[in-house]
Every structure is written in C-alpha cells, then in structure tokens.
DSSP file (Angstrom, degrees, kcal/mol; ACC not computed):
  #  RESIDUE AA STRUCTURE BP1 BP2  ACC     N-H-->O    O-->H-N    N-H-->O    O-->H-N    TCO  KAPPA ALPHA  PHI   PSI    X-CA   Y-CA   Z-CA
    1    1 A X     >        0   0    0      0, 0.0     4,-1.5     0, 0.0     5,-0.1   0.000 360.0 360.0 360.0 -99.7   69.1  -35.3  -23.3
    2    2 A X  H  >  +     0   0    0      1,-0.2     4,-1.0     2,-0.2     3,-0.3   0.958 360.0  45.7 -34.6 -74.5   72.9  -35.3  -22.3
    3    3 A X  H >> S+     0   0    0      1,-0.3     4,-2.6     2,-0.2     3,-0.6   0.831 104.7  62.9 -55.4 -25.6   74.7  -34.0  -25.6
    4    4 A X  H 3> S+     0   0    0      1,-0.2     4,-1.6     2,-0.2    -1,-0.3   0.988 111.5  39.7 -89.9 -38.3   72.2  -31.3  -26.1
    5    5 A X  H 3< S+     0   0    0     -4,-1.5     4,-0.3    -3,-0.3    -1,-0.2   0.644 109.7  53.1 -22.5 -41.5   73.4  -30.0  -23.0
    6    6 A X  H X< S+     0   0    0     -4,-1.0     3,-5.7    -3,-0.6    -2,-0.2   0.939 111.3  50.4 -63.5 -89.7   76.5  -30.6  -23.4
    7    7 A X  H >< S+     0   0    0     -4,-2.6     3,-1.1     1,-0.3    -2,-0.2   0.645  98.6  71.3  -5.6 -64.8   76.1  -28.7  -26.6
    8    8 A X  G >< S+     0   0    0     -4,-1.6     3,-1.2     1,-0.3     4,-0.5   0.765 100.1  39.7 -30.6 -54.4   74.5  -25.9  -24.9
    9    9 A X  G <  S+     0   0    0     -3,-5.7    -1,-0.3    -4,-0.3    -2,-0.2   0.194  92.8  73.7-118.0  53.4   77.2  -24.6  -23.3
   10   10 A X  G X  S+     0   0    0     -3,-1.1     3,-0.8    -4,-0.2    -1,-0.2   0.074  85.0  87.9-129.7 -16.2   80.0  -24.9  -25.7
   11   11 A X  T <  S+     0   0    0     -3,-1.2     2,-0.9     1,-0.2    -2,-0.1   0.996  77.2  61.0 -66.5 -49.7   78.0  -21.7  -27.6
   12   12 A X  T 3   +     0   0    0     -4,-0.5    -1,-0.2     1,-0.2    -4,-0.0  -0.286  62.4 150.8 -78.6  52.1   79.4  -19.2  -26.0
   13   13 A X    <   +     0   0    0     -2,-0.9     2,-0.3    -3,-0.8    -1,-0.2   0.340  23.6 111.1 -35.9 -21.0   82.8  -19.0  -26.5
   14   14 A X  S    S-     0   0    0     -3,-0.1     3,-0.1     1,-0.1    -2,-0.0  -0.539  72.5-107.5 -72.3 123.6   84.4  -15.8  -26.3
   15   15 A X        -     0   0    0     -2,-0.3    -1,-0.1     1,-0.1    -2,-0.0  -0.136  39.1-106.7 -63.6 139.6   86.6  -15.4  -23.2
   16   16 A X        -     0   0    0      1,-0.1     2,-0.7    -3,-0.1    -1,-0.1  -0.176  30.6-110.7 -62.9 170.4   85.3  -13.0  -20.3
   17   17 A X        -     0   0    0     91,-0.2     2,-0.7    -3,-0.1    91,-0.2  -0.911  27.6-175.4-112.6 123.4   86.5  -10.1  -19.7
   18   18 A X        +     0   0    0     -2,-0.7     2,-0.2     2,-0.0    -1,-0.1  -0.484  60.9  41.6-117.5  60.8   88.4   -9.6  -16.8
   19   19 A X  S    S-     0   0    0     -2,-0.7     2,-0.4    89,-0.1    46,-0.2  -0.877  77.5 -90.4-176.6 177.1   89.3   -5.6  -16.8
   20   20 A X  E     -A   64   0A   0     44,-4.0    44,-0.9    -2,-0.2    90,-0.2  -0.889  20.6-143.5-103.8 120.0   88.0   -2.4  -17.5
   21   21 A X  E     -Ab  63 110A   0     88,-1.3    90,-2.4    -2,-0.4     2,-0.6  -0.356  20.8-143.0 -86.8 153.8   88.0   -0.6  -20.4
   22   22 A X  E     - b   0 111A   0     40,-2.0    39,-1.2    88,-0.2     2,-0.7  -0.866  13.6-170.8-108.4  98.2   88.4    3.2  -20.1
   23   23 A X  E     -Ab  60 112A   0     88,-2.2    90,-1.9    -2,-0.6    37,-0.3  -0.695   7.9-164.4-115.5  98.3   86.7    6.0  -22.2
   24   24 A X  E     +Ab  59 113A   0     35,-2.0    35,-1.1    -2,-0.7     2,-0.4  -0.352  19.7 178.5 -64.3 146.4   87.5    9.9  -22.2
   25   25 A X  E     -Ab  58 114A   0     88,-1.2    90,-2.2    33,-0.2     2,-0.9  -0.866  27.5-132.9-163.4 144.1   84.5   12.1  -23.9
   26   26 A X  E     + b   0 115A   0     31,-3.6    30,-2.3    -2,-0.4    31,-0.2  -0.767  28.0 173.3-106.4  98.2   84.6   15.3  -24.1
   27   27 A X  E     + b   0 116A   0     88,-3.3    90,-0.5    -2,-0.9     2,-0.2  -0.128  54.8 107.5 -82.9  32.8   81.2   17.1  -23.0
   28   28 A X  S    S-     0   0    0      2,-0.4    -2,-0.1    88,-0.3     4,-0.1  -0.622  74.3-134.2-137.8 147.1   82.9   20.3  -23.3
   29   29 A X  S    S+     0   0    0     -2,-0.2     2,-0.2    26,-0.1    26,-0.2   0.688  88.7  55.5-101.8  -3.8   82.1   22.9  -26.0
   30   30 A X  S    S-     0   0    0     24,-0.1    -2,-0.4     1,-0.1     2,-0.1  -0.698  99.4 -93.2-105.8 163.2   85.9   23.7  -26.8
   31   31 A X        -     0   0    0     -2,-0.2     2,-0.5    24,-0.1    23,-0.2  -0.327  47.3-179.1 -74.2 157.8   88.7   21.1  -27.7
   32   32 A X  E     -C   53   0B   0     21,-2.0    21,-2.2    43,-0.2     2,-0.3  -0.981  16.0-145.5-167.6 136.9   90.4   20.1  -24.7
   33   33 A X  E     -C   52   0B   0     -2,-0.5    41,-5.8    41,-0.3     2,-0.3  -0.777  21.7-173.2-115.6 167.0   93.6   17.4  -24.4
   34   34 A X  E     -CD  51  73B   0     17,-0.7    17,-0.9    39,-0.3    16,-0.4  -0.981  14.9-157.4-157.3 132.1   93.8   15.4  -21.6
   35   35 A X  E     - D   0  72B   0     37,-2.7    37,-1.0    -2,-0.3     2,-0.3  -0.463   9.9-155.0-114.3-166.8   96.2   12.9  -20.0
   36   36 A X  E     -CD  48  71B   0     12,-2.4    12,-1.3    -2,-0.2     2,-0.5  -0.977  14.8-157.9-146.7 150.9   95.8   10.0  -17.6
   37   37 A X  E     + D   0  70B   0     33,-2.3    33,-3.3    -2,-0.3     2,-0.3  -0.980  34.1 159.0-139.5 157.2   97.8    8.2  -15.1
   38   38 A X        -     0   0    0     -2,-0.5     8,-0.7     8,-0.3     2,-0.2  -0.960  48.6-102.7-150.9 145.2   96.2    4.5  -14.4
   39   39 A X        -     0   0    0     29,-0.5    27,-0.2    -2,-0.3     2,-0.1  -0.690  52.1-143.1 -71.1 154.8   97.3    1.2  -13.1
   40   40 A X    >   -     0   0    0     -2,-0.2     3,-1.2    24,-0.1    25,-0.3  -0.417  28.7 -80.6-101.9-170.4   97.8   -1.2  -16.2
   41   41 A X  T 3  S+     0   0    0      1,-0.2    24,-0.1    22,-0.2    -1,-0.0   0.977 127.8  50.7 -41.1 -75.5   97.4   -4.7  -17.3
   42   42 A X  T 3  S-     0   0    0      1,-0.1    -1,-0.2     2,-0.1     3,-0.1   0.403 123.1 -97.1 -47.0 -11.1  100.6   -5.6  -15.6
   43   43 A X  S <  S+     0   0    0     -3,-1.2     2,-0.6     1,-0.1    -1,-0.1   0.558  81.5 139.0  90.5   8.0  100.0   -4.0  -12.2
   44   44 A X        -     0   0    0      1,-0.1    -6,-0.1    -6,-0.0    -1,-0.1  -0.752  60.0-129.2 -74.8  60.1  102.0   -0.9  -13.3
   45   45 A X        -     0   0    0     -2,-0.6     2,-0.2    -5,-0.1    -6,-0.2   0.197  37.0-176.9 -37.7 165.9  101.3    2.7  -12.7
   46   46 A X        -     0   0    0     -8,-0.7    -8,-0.3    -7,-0.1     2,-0.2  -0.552  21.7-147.0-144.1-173.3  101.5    4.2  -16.3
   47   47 A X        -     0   0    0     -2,-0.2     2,-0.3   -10,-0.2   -10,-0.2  -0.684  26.5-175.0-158.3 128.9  101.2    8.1  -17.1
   48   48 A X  E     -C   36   0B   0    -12,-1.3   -12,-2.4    -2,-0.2     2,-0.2  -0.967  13.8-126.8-143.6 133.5   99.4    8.3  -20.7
   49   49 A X  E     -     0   0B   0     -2,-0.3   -14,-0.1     1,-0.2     2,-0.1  -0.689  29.6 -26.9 177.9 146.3   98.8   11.5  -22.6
   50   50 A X  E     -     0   0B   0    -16,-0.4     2,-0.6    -2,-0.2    -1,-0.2   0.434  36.3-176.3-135.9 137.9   97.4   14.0  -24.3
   51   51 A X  E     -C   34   0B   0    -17,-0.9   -17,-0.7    -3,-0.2     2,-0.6  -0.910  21.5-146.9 -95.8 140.7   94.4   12.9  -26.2
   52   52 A X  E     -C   33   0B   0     -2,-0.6     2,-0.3   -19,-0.2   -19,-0.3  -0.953  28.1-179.6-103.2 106.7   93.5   16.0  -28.1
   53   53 A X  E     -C   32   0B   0    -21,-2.2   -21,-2.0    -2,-0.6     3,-0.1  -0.876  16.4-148.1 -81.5 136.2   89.5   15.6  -28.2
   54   54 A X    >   -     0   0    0     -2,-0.3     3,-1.1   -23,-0.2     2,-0.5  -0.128  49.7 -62.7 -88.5-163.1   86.8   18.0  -29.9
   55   55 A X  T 3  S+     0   0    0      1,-0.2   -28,-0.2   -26,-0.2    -1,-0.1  -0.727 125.9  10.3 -87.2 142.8   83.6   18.5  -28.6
   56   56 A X  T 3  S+     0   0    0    -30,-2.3    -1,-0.2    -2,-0.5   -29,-0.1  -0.079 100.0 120.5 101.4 -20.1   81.5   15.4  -28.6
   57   57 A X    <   -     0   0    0     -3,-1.1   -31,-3.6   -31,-0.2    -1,-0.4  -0.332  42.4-169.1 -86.3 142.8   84.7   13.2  -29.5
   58   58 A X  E     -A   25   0A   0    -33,-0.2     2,-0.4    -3,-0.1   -33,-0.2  -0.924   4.6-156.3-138.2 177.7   85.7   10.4  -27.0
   59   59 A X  E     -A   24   0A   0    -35,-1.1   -35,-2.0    -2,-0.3     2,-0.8  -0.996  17.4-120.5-138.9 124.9   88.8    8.5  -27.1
   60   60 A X  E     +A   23   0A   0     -2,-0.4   -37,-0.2   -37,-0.3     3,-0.1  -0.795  38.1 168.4 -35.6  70.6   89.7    4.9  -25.7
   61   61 A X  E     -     0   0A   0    -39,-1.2     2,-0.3    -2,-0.8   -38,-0.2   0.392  36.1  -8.0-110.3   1.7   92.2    5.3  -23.5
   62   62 A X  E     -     0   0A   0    -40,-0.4   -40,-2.0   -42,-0.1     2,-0.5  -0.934  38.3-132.3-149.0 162.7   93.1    2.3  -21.2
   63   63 A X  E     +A   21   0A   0     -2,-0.3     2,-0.3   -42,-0.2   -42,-0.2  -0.902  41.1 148.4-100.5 143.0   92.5   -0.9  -19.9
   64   64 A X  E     -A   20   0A   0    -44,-0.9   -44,-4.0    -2,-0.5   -23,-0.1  -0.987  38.9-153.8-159.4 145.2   92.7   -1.4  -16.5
   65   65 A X        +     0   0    0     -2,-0.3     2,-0.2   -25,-0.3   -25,-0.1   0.116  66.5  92.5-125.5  49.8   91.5   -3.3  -13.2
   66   66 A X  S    S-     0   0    0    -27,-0.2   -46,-0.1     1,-0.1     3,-0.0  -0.573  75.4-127.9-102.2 176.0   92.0   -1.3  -10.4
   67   67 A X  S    S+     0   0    0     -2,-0.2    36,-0.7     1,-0.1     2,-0.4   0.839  81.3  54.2-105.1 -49.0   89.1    1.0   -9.3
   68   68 A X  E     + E   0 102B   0     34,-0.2   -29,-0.5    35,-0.1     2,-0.3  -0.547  54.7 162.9-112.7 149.5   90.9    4.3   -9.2
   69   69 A X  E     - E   0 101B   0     32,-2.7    32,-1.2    -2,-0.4     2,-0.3  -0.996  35.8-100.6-171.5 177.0   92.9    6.4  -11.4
   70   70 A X  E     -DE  37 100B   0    -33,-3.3   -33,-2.3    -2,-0.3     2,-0.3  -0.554  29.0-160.6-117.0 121.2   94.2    9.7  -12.0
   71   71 A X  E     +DE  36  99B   0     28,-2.0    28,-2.3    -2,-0.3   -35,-0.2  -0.756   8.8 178.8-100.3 148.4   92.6   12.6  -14.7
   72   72 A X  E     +D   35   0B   0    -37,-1.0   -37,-2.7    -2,-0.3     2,-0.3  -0.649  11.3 172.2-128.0  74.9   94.3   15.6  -16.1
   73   73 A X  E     -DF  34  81B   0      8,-1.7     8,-1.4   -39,-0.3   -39,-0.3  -0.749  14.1-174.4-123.2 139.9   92.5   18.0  -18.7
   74   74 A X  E     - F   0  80B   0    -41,-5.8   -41,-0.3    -2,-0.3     2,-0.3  -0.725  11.4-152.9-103.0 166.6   92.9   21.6  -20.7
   75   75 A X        -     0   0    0      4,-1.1   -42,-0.2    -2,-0.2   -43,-0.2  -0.547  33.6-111.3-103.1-164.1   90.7   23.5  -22.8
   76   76 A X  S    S+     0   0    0     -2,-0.3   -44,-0.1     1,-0.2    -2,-0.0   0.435 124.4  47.6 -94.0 -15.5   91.9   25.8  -25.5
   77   77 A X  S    S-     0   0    0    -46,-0.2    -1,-0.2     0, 0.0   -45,-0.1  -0.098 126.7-102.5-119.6  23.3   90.6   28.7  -23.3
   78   78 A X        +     0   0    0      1,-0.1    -2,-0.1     0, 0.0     2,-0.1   0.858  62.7 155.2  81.8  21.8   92.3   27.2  -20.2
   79   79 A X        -     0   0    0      2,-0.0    -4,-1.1     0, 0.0     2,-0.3  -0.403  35.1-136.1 -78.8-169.1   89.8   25.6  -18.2
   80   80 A X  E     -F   74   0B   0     -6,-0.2     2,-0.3    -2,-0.1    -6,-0.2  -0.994  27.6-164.9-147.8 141.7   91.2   23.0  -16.1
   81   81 A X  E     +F   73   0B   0     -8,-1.4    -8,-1.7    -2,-0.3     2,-0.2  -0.892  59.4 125.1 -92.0  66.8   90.2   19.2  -15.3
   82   82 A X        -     0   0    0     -2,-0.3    16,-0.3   -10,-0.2     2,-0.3  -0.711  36.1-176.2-119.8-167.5   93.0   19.1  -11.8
   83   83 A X    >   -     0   0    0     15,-0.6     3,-0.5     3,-0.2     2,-0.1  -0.808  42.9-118.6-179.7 163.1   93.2   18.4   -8.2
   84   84 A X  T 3  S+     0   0    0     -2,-0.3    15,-0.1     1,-0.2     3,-0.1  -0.190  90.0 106.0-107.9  42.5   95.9   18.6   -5.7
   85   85 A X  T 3  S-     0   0    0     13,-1.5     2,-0.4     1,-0.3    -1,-0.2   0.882  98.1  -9.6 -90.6 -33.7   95.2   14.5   -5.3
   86   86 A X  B <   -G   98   0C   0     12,-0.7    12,-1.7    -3,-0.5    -1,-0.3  -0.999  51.5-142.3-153.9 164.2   99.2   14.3   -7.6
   87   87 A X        +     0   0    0     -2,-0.4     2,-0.2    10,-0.2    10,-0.2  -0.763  39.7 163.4-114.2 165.9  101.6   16.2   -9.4
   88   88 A X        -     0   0    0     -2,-0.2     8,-5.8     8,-0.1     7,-0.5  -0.728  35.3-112.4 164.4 140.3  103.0   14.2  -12.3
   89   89 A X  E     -H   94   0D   0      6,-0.3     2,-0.3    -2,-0.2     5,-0.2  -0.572  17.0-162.2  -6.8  92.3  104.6   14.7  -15.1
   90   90 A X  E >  S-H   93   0D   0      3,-1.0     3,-2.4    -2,-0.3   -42,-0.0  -0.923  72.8 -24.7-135.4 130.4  103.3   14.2  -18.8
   91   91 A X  T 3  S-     0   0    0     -2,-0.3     2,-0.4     1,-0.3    -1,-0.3   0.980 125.9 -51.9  64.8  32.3  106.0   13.8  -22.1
   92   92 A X  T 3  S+     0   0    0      1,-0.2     2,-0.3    -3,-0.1    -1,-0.3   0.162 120.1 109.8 112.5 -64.9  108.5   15.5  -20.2
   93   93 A X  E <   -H   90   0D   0     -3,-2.4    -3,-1.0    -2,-0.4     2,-0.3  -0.802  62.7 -15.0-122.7 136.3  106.5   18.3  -19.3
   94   94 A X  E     -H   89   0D   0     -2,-0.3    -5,-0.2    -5,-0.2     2,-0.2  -0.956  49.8-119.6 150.3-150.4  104.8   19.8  -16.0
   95   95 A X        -     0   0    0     -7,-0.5     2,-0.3    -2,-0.3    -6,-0.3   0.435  48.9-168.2 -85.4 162.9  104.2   18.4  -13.1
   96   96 A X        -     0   0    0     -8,-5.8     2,-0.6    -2,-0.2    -8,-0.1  -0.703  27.0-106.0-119.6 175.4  100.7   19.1  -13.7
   97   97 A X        -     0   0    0     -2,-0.3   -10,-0.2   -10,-0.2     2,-0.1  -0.954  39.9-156.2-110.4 108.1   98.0   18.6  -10.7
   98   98 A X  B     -G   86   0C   0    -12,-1.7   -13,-1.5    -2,-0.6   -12,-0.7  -0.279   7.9-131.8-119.3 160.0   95.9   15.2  -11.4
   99   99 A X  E     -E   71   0B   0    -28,-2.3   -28,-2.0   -14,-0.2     2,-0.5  -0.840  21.1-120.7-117.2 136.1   92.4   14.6  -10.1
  100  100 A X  E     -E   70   0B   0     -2,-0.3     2,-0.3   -30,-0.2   -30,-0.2  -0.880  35.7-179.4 -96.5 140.2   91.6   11.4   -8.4
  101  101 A X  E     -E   69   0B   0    -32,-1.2   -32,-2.7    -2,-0.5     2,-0.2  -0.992  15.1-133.8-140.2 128.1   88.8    9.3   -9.9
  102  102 A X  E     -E   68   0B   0     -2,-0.3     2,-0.6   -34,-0.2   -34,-0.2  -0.463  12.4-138.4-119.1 133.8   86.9    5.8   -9.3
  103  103 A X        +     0   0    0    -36,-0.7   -35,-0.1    -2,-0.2    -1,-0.0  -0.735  27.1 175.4 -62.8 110.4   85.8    3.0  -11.2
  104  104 A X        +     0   0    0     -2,-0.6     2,-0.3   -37,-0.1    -1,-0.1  -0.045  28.8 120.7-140.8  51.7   82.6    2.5   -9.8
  105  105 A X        -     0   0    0      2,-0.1    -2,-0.1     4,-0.1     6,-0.0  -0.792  57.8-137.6-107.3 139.2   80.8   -0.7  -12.2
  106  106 A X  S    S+     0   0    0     -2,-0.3     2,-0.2     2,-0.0    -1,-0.1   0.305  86.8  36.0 -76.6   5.2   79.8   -3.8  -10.4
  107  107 A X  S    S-     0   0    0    -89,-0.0     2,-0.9     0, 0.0    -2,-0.1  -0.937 102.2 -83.3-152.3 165.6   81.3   -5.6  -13.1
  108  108 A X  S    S+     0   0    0     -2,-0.2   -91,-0.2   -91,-0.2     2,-0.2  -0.722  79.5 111.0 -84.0 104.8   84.0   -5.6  -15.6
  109  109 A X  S    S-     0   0    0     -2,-0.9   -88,-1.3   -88,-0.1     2,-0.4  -0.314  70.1 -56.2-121.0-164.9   82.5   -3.1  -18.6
  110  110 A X  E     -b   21   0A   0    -90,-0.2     2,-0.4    -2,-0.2   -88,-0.2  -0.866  40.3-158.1 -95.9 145.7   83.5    0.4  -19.9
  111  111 A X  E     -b   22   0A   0    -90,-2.4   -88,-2.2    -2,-0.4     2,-0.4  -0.956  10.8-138.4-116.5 133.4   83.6    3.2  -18.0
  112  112 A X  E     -b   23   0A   0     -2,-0.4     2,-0.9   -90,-0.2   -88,-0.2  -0.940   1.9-150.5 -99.1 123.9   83.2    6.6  -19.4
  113  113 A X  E     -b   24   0A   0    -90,-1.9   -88,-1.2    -2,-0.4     2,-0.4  -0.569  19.5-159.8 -49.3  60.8   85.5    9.5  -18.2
  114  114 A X  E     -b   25   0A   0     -2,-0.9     2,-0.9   -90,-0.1   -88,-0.2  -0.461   9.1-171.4 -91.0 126.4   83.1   12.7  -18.8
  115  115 A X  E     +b   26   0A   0    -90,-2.2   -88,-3.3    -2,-0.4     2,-0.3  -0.876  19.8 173.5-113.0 111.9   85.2   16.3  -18.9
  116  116 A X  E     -b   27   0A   0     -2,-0.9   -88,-0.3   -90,-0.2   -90,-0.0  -0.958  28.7-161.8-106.1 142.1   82.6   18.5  -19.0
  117  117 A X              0   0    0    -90,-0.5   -89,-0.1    -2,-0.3    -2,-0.0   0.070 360.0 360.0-126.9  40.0   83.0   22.4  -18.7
  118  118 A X              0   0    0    -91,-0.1    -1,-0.2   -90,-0.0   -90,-0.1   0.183 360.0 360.0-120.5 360.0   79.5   23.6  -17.7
C-alpha cells in the first residue's frame, strides 16, 4: 500500500531544470563565427563570442532563463547574421549590429539558434 508509494516517487531523482540551454548550428554551407550577447545564470547581460562553426557543426553556447537574447554572425564570404536591434562590442572589437531573438519553448529545454544562409 503506503511504502510502495512512498517508494514510487523517490525514483526520480535528478533535479529539474530550471533554464534554458542554448544551441548555435550552422545550416549554412560556408564556415561562419558567431557571437552572442544573453542574460546569464546570475541575471547578467554577458557578451560571448566567436564560435567558429563549419557547416552542419552546432556549438553549445549558454544557459539562460530569459526569453530573449541577442545574435551576431559572419560567413567566410561575408554574409551577415545582424540587425539594428544593438551595437556591441565582441573581444574588444566592433561594435557589431546584433539581431534580436526569442526563446519561444513552453518549458525549460534546448533551444536551437539556426544561422542559415539560403
């Protein structure tokens, strides 16, 4: 009766997860770096960068649980991921023109980023 109840819900241990994980991938047929700027763990804006990805490759690049945050991307032949949503700053060097972008899961999961160039 009781205990096996009890029992029952003592299986699942592993702590939820309460953020989002964040995933660049590069749908693009050239190599293409890319920064980010994101709220963190901490409540922080951060500015994060350059992932150098090839085509097909994706990259794990923050955790986070705010809904929006800010993309930046090159190719090798100079296409461009921007928007005139911030100028920022990456390393040092820029300001570069950042794109605004939304979390948009009904739960805390991974979200993938896609820089496509089609």
């Amino acid at each position: 009766g009781q205990s096996v109840t009890r029992d029952l819900s003592h299986i699942n241990t592993s702590p939820r997860k309460n953020f989002n994980r964040l995933i660049f991938k590069n749908d693009c047929r050239e190599t293409i770096w890319t920064a980010l700027h994101f709220k963190n763990l901490k409540n922080a804006w951060k500015t994060k960068g350059w992932w150098k990805l090839a085509p097909g490759e994706k990259a794990f690049v923050a955790t986070t649980r705010h809904p929006i945050y800010y993309i930046y991307g090159e190719s090798i032949n100079h296409f461009r991921w921007e928007g005139s949503d911030l100028q920022l700053k990456v390393r040092g060097q820029g300001p570069y023109s950042f794109l605004k972008r939304r979390i948009s899961l009904n739960q805390w999961g991974v979200w993938t980023q896609r820089f496509s160039c089609d």
